[in-house]
C-alpha positions in Angstrom: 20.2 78.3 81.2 20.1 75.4 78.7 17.3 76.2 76.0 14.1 73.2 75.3 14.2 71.3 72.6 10.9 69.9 71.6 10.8 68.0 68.7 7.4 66.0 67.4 6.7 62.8 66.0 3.4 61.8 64.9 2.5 58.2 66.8 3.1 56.0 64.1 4.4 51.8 64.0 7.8 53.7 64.4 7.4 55.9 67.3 8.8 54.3 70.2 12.4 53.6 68.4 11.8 58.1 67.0 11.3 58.8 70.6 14.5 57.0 71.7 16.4 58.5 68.7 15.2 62.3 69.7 16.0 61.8 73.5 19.4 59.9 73.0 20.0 63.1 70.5 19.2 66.1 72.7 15.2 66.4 73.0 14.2 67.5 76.3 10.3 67.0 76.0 9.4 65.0 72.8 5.6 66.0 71.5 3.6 62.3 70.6 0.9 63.2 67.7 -2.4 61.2 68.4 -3.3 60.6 64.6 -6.8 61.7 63.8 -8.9 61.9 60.9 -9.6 65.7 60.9 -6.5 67.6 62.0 -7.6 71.1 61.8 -4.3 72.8 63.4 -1.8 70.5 61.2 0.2 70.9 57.9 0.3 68.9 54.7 3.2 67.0 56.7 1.8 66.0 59.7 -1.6 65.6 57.9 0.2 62.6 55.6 2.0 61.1 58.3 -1.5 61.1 60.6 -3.2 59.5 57.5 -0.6 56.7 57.0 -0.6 55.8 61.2 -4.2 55.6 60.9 -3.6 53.1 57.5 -1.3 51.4 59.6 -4.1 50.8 62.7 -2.3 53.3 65.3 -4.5 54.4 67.5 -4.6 56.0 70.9 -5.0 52.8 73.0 -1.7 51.5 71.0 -0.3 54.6 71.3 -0.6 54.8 75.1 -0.3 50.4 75.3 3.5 51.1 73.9 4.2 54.0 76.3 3.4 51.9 79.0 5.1 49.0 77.9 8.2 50.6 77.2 7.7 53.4 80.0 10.6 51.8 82.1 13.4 52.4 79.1 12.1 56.1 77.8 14.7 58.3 80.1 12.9 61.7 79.4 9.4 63.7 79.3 6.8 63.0 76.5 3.6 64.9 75.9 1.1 64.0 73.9 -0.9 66.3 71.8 -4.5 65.0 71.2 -7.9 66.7 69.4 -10.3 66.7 72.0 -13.0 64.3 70.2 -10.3 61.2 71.0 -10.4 62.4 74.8 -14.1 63.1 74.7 -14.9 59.5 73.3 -11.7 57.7 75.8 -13.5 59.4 78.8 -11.7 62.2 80.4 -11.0 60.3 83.9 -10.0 57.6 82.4 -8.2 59.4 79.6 -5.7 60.9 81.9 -5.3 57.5 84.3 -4.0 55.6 81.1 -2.1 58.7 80.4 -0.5 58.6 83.8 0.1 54.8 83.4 1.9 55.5 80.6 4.1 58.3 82.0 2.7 60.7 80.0 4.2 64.3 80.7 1.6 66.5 79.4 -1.1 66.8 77.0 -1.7 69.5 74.2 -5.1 69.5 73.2 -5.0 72.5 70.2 -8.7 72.5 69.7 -9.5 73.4 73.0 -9.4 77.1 74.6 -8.2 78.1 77.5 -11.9 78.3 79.0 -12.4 74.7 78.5 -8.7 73.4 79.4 -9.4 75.6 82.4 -12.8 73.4 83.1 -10.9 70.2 82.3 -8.2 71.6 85.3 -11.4 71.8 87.7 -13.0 68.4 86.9 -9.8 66.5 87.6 -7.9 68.4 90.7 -6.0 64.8 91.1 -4.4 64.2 87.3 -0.7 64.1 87.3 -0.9 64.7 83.7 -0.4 68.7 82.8 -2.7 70.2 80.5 -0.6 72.6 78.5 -1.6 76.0 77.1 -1.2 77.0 73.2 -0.9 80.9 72.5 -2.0 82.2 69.5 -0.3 85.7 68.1 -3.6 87.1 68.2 -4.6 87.2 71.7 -4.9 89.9 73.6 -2.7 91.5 76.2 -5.3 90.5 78.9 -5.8 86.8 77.4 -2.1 86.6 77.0 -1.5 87.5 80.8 -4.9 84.8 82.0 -3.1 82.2 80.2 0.3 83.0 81.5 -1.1 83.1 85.1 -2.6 79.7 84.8 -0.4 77.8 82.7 1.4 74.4 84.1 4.2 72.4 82.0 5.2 75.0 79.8 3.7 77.6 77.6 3.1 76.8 73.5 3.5 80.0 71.5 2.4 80.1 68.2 4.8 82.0 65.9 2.8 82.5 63.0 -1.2 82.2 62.4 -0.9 79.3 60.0 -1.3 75.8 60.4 1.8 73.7 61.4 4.7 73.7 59.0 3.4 76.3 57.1 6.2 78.4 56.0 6.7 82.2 56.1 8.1 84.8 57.8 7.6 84.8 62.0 4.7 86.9 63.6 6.1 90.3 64.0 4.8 90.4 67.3 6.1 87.1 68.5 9.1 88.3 70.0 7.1 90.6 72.3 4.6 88.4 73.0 7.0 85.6 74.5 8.6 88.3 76.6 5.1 89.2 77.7 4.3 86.0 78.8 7.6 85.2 80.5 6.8 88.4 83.1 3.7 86.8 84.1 4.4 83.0 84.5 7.1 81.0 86.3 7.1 78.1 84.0 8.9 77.9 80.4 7.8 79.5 77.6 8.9 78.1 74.2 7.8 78.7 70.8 7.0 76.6 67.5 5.0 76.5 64.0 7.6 77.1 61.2 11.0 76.5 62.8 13.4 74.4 60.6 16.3 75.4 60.6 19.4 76.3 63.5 19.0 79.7 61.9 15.6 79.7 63.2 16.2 78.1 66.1 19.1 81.0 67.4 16.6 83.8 66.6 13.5 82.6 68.4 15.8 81.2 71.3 17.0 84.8 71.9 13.8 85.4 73.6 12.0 81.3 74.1 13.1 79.3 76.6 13.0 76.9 73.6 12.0 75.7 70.8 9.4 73.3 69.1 10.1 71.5 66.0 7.3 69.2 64.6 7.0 69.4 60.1 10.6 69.3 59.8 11.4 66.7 62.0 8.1 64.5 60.6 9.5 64.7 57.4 13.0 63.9 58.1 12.1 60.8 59.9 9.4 59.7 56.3 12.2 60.0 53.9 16.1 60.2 55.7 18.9 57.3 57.4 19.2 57.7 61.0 22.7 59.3 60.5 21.5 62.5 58.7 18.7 62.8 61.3 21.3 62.7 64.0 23.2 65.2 62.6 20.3 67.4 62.2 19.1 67.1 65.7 22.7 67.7 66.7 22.5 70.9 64.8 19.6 72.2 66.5 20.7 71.2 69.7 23.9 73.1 69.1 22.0 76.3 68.5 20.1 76.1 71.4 23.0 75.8 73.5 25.1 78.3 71.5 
């Protein structure tokens, strides 16, 4: 089975020509960062690049305005992932109608647990949109197997217990933890915070279903030609099928 590759861009005046580079290049599921002023779950890189959208008036209404516009030439899935405040102030209903207007995939919402997302599930019975889980290596064996049970989309699992990008060796545990959670869910479970490199990429694909890839691929696109971020991206894709 072909492994995901889940690369993230942060939704910046660039992001609709990143998101046709990534899924011309071998991204199966491409991960849309809603810039926001207090990013508690992201890296120096993703923090800069949220910072300099928000200079650059990105917002979520232009952010979802461009999906929408150019919904009809983007050939595979995008998620967005979103702090809960922008949802909270959008309104949730119509939140998720814009989001479905725009042919939005998903949404990862990393401040909000699993209670909550779970409350957000029962509120709108009708959305389209999935509302997909995060893991974090230090839930338990009973949280691990809740989430598992009632995930939709795919499965986020956090490799290390760091913000994004951070690097540093993988969680010890993270291994068995993605096998734990494959035995209890039907839907994929991939993994991401700190993966880089193919290297990286082969040994958490042994056990993910794939991979996500969001400070590397951030900076890449701040300070490289198109032609070495193809050739990356080709990389990565090559591990994931190798």
């Amino acid at each position: 089975m072909s492994k995901y590759f889940i690369p993230y861009i942060m939704g910046d005046q660039s992001f609709i020509s990143n998101l046709k580079l990534l899924q011309e290049h071998g991204a199966d599921i491409v991960e849309i960062g809603i810039p926001f002023s207090d990013p508690v779950a992201d890296g120096p890189t993703i923090m800069e690049a949220g910072n300099k959208a928000i200079a650059e008036g990105m917002t979520v209404e232009k952010i979802l305005q461009e999906l929408k516009q150019h919904r009809d030439t983007l050939h595979g899935r995008y998620v967005l992932m979103t702090y809960y405040n922008i949802i909270h102030y959008y309104g949730e209903t119509e939140f998720l109608s814009a989001c479905e207007e725009a042919g939005v995939y998903g949404l990862i919402i990393p401040d909000l647990p699993f209670e909550l997302i779970e409350e957000m599930k029962q509120r709108h019975p009708e959305r389209q949109v999935k509302l997909i889980s995060l893991i974090a290596m230090t839930a338990s064996e009973a949280r691990v197997k809740r989430i598992a049970e009632h995930a939709e989309g795919f499965i986020y699992t956090v490799t290390m217990n760091a913000t994004t990008g951070e690097d540093g060796t993988f969680h010890p545990d993270v291994k068995a933890t993605i096998q734990s959670l494959k035995s209890y869910t039907s839907v994929p479970v991939v993994a991401g915070f700190g993966i880089r490199t193919p290297e990286h990429v082969r040994d958490i694909g042994s056990v993910a279903d794939g991979v996500v890839i969001g400070s590397e691929i951030v900076r890449r696109f701040a300070s490289q030609d198109r032609a070495t971020i193809t050739t990356y991206l080709k990389s990565i894709r090559d591990a994931l099928d190798s």
